[in-house]
N, C-alpha and C positions, 0 to 999 in steps of 0.2 A: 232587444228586438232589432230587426234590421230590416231596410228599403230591400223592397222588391227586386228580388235578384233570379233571373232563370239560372241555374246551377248544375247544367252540365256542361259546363268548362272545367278542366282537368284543375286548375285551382281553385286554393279552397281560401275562399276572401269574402270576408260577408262585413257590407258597409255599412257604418253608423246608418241608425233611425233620422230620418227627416222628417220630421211633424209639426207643421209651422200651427201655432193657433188658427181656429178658424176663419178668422179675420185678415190673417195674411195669405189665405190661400189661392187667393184670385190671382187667377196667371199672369195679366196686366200689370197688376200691382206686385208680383214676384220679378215680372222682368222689369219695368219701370225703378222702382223705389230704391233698388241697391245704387244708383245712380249719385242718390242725393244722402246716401247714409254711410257713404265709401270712407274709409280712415282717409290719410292726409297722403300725398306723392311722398314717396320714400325717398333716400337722397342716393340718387340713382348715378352711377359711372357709367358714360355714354365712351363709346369706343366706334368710329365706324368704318366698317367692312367692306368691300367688295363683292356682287353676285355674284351668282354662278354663270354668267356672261362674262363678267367683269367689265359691265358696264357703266350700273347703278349702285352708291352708298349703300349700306342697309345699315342703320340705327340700331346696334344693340346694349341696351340701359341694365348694366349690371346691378344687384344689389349684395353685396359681397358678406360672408359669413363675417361675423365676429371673430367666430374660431381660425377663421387662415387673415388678420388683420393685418398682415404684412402681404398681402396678396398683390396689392397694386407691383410693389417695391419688385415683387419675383416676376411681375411681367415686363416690367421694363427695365429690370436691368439685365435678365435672363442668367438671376443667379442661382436659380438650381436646373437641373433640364427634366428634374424628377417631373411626372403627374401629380396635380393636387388632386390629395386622396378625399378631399372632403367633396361629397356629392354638388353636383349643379342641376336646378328644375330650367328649364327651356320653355316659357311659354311662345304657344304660335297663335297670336290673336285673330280677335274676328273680322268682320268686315268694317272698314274705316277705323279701328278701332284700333288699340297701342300702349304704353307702358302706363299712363293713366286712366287707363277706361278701370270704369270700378272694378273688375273683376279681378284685372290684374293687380291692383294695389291691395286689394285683400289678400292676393294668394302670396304679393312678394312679402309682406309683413309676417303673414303667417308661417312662411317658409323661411324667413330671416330668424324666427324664435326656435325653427330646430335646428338652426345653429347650420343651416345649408346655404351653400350662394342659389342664387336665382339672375335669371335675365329674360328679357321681351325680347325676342328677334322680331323687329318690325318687317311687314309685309314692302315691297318696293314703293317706293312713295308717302310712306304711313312715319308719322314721327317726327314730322318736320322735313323731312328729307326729301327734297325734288329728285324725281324719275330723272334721268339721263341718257337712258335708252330707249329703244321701241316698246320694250313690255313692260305692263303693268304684273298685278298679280291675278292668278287663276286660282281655281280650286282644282285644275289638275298638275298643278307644276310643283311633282311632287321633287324634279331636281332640286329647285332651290331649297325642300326641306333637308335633303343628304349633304347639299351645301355645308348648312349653317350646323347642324348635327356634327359635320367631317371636323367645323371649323373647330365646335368647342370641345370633340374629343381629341384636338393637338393640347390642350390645355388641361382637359378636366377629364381622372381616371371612371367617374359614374355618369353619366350623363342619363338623368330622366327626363320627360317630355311630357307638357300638356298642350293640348288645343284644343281652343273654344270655338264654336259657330263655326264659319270659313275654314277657318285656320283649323280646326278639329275632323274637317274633312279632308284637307289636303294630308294632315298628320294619316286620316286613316288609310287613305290612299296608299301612302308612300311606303307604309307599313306593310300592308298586303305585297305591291309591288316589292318591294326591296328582300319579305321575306327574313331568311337567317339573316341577309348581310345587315338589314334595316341597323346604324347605329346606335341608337338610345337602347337602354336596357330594359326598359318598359314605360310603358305611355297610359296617360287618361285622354280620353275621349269624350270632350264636353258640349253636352247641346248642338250637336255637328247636323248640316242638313248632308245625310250620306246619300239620301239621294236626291238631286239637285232640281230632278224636272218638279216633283213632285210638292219640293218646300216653296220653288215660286208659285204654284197653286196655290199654297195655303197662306201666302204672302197676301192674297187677294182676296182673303177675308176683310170683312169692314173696318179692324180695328187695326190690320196688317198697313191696306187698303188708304189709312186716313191720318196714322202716327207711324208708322213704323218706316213705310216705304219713305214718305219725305225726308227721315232721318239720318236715313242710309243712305240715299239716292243725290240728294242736294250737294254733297261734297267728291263723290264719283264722278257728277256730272261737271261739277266747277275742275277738277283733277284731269280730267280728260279733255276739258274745251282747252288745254292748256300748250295740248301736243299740237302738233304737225297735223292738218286736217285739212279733207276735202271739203268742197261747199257744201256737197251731197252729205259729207259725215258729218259736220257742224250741226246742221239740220234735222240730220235723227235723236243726233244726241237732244237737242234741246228740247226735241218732242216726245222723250221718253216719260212715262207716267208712271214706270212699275222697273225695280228691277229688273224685271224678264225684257221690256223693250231696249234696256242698256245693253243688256248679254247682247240683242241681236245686232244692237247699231253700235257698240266698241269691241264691248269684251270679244265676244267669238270673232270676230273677224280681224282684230288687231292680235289675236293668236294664232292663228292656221285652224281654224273651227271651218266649218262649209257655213253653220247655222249656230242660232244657240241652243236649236235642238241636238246639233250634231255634237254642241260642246256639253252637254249636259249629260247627254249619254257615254261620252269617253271620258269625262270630268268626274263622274261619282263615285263615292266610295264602297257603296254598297256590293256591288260584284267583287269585291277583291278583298274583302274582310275575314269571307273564309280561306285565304291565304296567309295571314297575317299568324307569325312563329313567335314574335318576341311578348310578352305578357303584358294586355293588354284592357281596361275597364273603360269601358262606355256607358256614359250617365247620359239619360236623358230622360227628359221629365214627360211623362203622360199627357199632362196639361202644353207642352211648348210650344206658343203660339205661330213659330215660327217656320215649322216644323212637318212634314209629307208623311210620306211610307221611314217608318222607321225597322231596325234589322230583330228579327228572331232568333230563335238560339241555333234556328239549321242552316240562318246566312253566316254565322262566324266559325271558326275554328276554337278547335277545344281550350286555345290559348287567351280567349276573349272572356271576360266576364260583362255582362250586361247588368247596369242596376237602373232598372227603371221607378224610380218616385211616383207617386200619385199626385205629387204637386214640386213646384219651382218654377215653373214660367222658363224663360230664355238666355239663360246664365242666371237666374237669380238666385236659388233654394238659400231665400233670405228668412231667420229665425228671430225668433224674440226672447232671450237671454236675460237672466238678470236683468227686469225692466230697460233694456236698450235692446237693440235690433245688431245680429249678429250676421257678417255675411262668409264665414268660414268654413262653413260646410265641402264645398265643393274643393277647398284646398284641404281640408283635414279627411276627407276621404281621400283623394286622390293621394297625398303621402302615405296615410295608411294604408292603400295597396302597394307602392312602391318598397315600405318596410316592410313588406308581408311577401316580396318574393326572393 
C-alpha cells in the first residue's frame, strides 16, 4: 500500500505506507514527540563557508560516507580534482532550526547507512554562527540556495536536496525560479509553508497560538535585538506576539519587502511550482498544524509528485516499530524517490 499520492506527474514513484497506530496520530503529538525520541548528534565535520554576499559564515556540518573514508584527506590536500562519485543529500532546515534539530539527525543517520554523505547547510545565523552582515534569512532568498547547491556541486558529482518547513519553501522556490538550470538533481519538499500568507493564519490557531509561536519566536526575536536597530525597531520587535508581527517589524523591511504582506506574496512558493523541471516530491501531511493553503496537482508541473499522508504533524510522520518509535519515514521516502529517478 502506499500514502496518498495525486499521480499525474509524469513520474512513476509511489511512497512507502505511513500508518502511525492510532495513538500516535494526533498532529501535536506527531510534531512535538520526534523531539524527545531523536537518535544521538552524529559526529558531524563542520567546514565554514562564505554567502552568497560574502558577508556571513554559513555552518555546513558534513556527515561523510563510510564508502569515500578518505574524503576529508582529498579535500585538503586536493589530491584528486576528480568529482566524488558517491551522492551528497543537502538538507536546508527550518525555521531556527539546524544540524541537531530532530529531523535532521534522523535523516543524516539514515542517509549515513546508504552509505551516502550528507550535510545541513545552516540558514545565516543558525548553527552557532553569528550574522555579520545586514541580512538574516527569508523564504525568498532563493540565491543563497544556488549558492550553497553551486558550492557542493565543485565537490560532489550527485548533489540531492531536502528541505523542511522554511527551508523547504525557499528549496521550492528556487526550484521553480531556477527551472533546467536549478542544481541538485532532484529535491523532497517537506512540510513547507508554500504559501506563506496563509501558514501565518494557521500559525494563529490556539495550539499554534500558545506552543508553537513562543518556540520559534523567542530566539528570532533575541537574534534580531542583536543588529544595528533603531529605537522605533527595538520597540516592534519586542512587541511582536505572532510570527506575522516579526515579518512586519524585521523580516520584511530588513529585506527590501514594502510590508510583510508584500514579502509573503513575492516570498511563496506556490506560484512557481508549476515551473519547477528538475524531479521533485512534496510531502506534506493533511493534518500539519502549521500549515495554510497547500498545492494541488494543477499548481505543480508534471515533474512534481505530491504525497499527501493523512497524518504526521509538522516534520514528524513519527512510527512505532518494533516496540520503539521510529522517525525515518520522511528520510526513507525521500531517498527512495531520489533512487527511483
Amino acid at each position: 500500500m502506499t500514502s496518498p499520492i495525486q499521480t499525474a506527474s509524469r513520474i512513476p514513484f509511489s511512497a512507502p505506507k505511513f500508518a502511525p497506530p492510532f495513538w500516535l496520530t494526533n498532529p501535536h503529538l506527531q510534531t512535538m514527540l520526534p523531539k524527545f525520541v531523536a537518535p544521538e548528534v552524529p559526529p558531524y565535520r563542520r567546514e565554514l563557508v562564505l554567502d552568497a554576499l560574502n558577508e556571513s559564515p554559513i555552518a555546513y556540518d558534513f556527515f561523510d560516507a563510510d564508502a569515500d573514508a578518505d574524503i576529508k584527506t582529498k579535500l585538503t590536500t586536493n589530491a584528486s580534482a576528480a568529482l566524488v562519485q558517491t551522492p551528497i543529500v543537502v538538507l536546508f532546515h527550518g525555521l531556527e532550526g539546524g544540524s541537531q534539530s530532530h529531523y535532521a539527525r534522523s535523516t543524516a543517520h539514515y542517509v549515513h547507512q546508504q552509505d551516502w554523505h550528507y550535510v545541513v547547510a545552516h540558514l545565516r545565523g543558525c548553527g552557532g554562527v553569528p550574522i555579520q552582515g545586514e541580512l538574516f534569512y527569508e523564504a525568498g532568498d532563493t540565491l543563497e540556495v544556488h549558492h550553497t547547491l553551486q558550492h557542493l556541486a565543485k565537490t560532489y558529482q550527485t548533489v540531492y536536496a531536502i528541505g523542511t518547513s522554511l527551508g523547504g519553501s525557499m528549496l521550492a522556490k528556487y526550484l521553480g525560479e531556477y527551472g533546467d538550470t536549478a542544481v541538485c538533481t532532484a529535491a523532497s519538499i517537506v512540510s513547507a509553508p508554500l504559501d506563506l500568507a496563509s501558514s501565518t493564519i494557521a500559525m494563529q490557531r490556539f495550539f499554534g497560538r500558545k506552543v508553537y509561536t513562543p518556540y520559534l519566536l523567542n530566539p528570532l526575536v533575541k537574534k534580531a535585538l542583536q543588529q544595528q536597530l533603531t529605537q522605533d525597531e527595538i520597540a516592534a520587535i519586542k512587541a511582536s506576539k505572532s510570527i506575522s508581527d516579526f515579518d512586519q517589524a524585521f523580516t520584511a523591511r530588513r529585506h527590501g519587502y514594502r510590508s510583510k504582506n508584500d514579502y509573503y506574496h513575492q516570498a511563496s512558493a506556490l506560484p512557481y511550482l508549476h515551473k519547477i523541471s528538475k524531479p521533485t516530491l512534496i510531502i506534506t501531511a493533511q493534518d500539519d498544524p502549521f500549515l495554510g493553503v497547500t498545492p494541488v496537482q494543477e499548481d505543480v508541473s508534471d515533474s512534481v509528485v505530491l504525497c499527501t499522508p493523512k497524518h504526521g504533524g509538522h516534520i514528524g510522520f513519527l512510527r512505532w516499530q518494533n516496540k520503539q518509535f521510529d522517525a525515518t519515514w520522511l528520510a526513507q521516502t525521500s531517498l527512495q524517490f531520489f533512487k527511483s529517478i
